[in-house]
Biopython code that builds the backbone (N, CA, C, O; Angstrom):
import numpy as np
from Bio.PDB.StructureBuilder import StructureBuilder

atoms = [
    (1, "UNK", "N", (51.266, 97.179, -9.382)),
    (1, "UNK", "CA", (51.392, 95.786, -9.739)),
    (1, "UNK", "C", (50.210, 95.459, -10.647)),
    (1, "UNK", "O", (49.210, 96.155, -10.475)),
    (2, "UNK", "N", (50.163, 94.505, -11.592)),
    (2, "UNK", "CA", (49.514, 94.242, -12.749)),
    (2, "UNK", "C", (49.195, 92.694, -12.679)),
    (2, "UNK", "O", (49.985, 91.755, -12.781)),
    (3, "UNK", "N", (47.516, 92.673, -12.433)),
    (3, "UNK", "CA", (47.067, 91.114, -11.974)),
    (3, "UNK", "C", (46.514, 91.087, -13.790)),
    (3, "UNK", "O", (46.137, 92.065, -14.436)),
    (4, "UNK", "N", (46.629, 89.647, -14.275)),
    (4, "UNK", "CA", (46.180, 89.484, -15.616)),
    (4, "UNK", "C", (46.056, 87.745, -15.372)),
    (4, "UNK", "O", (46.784, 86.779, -15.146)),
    (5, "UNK", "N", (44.614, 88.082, -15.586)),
    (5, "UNK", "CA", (43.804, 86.521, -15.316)),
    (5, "UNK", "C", (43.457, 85.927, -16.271)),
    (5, "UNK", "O", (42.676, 86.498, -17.032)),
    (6, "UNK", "N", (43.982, 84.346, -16.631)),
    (6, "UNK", "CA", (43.956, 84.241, -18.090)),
    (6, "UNK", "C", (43.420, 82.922, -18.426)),
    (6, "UNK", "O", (43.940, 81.954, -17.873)),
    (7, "UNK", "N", (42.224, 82.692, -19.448)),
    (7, "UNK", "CA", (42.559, 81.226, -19.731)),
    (7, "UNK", "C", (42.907, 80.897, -20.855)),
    (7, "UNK", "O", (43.419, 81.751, -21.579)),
    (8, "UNK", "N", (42.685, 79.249, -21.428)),
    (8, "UNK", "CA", (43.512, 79.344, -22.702)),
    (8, "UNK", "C", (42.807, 79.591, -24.036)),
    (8, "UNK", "O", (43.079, 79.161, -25.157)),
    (9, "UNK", "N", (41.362, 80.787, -23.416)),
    (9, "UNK", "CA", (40.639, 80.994, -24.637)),
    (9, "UNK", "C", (40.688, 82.587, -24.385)),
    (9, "UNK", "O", (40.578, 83.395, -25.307)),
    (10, "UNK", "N", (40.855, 82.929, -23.110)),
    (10, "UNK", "CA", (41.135, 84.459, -23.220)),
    (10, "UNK", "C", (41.107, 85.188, -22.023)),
    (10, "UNK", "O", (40.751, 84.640, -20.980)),
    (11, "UNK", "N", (41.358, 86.066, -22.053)),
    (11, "UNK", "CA", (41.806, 87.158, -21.188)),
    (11, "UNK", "C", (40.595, 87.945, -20.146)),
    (11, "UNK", "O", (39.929, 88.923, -20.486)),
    (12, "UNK", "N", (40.531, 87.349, -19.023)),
    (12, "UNK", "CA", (39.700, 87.524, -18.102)),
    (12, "UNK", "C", (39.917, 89.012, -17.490)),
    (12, "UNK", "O", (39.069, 89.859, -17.769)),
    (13, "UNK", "N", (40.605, 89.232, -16.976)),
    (13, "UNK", "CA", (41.007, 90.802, -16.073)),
    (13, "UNK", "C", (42.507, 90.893, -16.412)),
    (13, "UNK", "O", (43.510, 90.181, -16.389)),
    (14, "UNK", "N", (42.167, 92.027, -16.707)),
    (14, "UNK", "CA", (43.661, 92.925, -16.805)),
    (14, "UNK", "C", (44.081, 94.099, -15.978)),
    (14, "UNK", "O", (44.526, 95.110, -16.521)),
    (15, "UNK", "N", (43.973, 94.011, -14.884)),
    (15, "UNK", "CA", (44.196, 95.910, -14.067)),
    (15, "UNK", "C", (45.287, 95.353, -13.415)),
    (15, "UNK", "O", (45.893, 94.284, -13.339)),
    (16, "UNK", "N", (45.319, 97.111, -12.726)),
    (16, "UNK", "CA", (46.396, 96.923, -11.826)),
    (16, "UNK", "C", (45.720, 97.047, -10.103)),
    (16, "UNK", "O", (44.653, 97.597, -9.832)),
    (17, "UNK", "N", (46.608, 96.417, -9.145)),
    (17, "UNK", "CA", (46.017, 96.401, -8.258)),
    (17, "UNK", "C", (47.128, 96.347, -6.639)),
    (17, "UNK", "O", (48.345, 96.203, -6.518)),
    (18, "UNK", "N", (46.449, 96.463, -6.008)),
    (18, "UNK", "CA", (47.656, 96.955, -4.729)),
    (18, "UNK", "C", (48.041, 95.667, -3.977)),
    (18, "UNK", "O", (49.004, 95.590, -3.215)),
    (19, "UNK", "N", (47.244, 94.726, -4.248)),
    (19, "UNK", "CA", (47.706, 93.172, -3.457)),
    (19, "UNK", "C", (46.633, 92.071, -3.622)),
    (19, "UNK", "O", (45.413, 91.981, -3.758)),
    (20, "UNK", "N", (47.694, 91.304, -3.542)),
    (20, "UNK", "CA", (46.806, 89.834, -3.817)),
    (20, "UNK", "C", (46.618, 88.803, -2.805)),
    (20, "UNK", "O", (47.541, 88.791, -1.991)),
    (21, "UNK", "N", (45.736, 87.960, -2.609)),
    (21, "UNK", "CA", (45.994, 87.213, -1.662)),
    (21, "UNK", "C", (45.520, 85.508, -1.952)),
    (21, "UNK", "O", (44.344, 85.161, -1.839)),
    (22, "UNK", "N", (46.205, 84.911, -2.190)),
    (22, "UNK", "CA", (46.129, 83.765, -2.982)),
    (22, "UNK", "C", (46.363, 82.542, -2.169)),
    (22, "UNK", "O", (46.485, 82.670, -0.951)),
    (23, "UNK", "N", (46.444, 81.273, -2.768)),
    (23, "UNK", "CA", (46.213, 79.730, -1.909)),
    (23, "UNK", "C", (47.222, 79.109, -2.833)),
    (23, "UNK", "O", (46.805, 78.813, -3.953)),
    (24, "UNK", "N", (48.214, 78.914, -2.609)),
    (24, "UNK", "CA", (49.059, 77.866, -3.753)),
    (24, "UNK", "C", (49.541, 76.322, -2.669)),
    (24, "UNK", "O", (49.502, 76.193, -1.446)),
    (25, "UNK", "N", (49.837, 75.648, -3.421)),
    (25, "UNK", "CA", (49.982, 74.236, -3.349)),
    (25, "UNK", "C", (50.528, 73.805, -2.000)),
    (25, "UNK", "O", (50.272, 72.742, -1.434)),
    (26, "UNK", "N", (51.654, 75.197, -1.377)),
    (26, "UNK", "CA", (52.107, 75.157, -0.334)),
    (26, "UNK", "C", (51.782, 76.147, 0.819)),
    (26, "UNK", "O", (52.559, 76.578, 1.671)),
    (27, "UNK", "N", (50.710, 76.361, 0.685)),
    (27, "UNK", "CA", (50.086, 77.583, 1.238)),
    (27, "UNK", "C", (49.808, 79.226, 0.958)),
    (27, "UNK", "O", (50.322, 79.772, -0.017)),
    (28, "UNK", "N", (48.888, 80.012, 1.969)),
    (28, "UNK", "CA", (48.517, 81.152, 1.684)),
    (28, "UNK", "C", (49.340, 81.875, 1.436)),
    (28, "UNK", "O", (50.472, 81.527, 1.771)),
    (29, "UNK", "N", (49.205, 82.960, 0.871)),
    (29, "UNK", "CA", (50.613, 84.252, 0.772)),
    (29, "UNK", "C", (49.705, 85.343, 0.064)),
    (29, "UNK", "O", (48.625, 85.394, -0.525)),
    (30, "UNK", "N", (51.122, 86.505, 0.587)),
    (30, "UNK", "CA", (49.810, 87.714, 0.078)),
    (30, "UNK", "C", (50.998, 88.204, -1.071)),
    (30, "UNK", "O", (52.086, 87.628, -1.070)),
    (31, "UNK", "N", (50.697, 89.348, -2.085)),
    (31, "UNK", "CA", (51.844, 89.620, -2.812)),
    (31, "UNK", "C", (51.756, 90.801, -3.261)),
    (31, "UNK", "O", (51.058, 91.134, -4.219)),
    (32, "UNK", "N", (52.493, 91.555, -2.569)),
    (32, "UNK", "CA", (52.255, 93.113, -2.854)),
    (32, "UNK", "C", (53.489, 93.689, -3.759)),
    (32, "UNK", "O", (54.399, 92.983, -4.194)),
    (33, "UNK", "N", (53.369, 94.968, -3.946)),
    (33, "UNK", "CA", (54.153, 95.987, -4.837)),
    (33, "UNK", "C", (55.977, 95.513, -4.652)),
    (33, "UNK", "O", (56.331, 95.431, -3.476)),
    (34, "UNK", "N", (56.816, 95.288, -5.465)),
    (34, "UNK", "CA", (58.114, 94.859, -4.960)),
    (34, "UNK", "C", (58.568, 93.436, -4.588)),
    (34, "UNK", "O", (59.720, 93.109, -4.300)),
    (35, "UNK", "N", (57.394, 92.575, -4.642)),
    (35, "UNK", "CA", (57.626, 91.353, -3.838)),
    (35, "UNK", "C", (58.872, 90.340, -5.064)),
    (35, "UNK", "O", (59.101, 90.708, -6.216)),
    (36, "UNK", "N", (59.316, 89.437, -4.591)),
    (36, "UNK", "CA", (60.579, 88.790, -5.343)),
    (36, "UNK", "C", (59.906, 88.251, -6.426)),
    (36, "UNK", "O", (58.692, 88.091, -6.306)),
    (37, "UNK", "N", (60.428, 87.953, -7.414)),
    (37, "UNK", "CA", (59.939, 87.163, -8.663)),
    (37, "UNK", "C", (59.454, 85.748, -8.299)),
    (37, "UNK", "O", (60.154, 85.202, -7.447)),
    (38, "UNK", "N", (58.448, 85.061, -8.739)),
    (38, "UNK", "CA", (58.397, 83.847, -8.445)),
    (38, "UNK", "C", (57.378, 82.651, -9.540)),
    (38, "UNK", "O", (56.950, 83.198, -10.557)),
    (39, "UNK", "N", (57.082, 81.460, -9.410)),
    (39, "UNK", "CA", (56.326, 80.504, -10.181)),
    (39, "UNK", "C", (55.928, 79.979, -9.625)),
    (39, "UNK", "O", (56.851, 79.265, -9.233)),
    (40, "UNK", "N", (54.465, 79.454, -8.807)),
    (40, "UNK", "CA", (53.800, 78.607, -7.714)),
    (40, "UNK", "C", (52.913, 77.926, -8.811)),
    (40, "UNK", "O", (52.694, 78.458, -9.899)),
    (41, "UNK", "N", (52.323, 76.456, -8.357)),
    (41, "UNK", "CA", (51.127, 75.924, -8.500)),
    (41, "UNK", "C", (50.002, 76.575, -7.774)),
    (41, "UNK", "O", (49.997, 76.506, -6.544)),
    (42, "UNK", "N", (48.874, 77.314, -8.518)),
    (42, "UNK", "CA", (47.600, 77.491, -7.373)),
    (42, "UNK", "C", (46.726, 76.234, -6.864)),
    (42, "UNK", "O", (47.083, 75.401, -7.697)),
    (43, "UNK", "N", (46.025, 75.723, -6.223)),
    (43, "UNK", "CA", (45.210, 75.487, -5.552)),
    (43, "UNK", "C", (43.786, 75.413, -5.907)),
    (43, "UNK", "O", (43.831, 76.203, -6.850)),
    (44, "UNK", "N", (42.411, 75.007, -5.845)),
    (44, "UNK", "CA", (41.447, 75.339, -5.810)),
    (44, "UNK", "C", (41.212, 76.416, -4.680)),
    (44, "UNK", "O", (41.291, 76.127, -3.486)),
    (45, "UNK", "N", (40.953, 77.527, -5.091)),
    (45, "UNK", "CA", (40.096, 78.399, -3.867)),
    (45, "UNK", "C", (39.913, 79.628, -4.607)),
    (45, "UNK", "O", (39.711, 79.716, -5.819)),
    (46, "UNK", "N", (40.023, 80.781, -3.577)),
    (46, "UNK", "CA", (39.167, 82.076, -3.926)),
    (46, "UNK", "C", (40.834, 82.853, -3.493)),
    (46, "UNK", "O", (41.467, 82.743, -2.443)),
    (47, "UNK", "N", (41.118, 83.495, -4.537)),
    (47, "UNK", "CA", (41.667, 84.371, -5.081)),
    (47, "UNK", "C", (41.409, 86.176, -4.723)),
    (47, "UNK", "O", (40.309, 86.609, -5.064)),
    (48, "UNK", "N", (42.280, 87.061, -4.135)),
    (48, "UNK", "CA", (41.173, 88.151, -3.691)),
    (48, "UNK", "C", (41.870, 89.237, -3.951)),
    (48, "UNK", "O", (42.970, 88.998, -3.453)),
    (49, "UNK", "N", (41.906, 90.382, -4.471)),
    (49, "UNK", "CA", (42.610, 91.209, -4.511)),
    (49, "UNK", "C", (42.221, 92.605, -3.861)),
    (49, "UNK", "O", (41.270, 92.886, -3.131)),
    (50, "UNK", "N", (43.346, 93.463, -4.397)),
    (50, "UNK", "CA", (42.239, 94.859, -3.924)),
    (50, "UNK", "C", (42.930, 96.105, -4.256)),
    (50, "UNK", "O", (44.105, 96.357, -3.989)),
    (51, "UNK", "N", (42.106, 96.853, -4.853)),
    (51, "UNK", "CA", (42.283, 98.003, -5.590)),
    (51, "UNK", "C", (41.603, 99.086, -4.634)),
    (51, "UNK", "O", (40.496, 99.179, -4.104)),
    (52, "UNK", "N", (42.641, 99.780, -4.652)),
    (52, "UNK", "CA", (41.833, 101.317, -3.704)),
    (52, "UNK", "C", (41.447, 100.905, -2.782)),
    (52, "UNK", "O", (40.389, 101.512, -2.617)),
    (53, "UNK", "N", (41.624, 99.970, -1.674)),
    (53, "UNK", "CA", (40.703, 99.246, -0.542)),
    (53, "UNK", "C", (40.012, 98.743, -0.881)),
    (53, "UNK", "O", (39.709, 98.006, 0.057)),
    (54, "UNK", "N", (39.172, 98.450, -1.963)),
    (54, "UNK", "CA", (37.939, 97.779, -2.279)),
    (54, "UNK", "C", (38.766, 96.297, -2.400)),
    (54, "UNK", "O", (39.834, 96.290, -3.012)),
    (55, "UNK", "N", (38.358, 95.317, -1.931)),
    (55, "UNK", "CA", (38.470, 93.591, -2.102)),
    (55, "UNK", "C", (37.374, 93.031, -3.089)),
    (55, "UNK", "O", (36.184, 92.828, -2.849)),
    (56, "UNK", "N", (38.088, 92.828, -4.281)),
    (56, "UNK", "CA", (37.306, 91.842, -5.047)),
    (56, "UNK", "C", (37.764, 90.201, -5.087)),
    (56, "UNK", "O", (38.716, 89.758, -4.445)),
    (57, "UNK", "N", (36.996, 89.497, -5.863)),
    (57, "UNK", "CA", (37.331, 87.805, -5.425)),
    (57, "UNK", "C", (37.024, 87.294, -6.678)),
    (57, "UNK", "O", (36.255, 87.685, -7.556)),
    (58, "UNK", "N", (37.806, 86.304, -6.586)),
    (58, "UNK", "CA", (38.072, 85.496, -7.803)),
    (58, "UNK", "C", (37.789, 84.060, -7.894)),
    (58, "UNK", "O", (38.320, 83.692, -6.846)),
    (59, "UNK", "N", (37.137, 82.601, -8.636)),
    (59, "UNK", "CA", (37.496, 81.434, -8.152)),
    (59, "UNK", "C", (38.333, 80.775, -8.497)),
    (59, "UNK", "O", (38.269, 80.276, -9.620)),
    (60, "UNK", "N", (39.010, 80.623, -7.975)),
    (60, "UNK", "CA", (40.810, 79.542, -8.600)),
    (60, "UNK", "C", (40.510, 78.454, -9.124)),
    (60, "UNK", "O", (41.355, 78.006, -8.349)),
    (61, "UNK", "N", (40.064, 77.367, -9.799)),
    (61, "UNK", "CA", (40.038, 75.788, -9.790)),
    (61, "UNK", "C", (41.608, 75.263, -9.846)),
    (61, "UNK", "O", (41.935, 74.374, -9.060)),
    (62, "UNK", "N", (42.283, 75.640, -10.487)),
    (62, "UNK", "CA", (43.701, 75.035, -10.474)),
    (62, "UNK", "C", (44.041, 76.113, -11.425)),
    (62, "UNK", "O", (43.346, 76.674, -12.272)),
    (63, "UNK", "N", (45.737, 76.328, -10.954)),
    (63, "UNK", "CA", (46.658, 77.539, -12.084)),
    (63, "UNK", "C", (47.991, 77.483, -11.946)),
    (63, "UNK", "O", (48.565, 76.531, -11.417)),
    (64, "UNK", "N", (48.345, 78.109, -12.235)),
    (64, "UNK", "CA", (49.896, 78.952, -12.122)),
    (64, "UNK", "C", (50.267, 80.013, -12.150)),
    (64, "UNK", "O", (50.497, 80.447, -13.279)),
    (65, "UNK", "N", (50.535, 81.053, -10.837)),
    (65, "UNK", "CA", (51.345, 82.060, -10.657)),
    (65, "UNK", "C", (52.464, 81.971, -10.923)),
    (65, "UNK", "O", (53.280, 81.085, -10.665)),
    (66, "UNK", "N", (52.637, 83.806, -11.979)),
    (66, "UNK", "CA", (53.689, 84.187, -12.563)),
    (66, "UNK", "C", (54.128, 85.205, -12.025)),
    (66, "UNK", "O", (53.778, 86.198, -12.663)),
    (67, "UNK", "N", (54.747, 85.448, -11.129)),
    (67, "UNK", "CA", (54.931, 86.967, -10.334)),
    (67, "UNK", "C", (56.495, 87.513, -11.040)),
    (67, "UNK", "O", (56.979, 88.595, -10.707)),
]
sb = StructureBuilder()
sb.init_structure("model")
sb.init_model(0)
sb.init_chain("A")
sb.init_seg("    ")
for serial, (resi, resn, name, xyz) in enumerate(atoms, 1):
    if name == "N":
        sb.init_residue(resn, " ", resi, " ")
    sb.init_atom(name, np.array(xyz, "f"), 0.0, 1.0, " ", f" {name:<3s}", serial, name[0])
structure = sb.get_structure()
């Protein structure tokens, strides 16, 4: 799966990664390999993913997931 973090001046992270775990408008959710297509409002919060087991973190102020 392919996380690509973006604003509207440029392109923050581009990898791929094994799961996400995010805060949208209607709550937490995690989103791994296969998961259904979807479009959420994010949230202010912390954003976390993780590659190889390692958990890295992100800060959300407000967005939109594109899965």
């Amino acid at each position: 799966m392919q996380l690509t973090l973006l604003t509207p001046t440029q392109i923050l992270l581009d990898t791929p990664v094994d799961k996400i775990d995010v805060e949208a408008i209607d709550g937490f959710f995690t989103l791994l390999p296969r998961h259904i297509d979807f479009i959420t409002s994010l949230r202010s919060s912390i954003l976390s993913y993780t590659i190889q087991n390692k958990t890295y973190y992100a800060a959300c102020d407000h967005g939109v997931l594109v899965k």
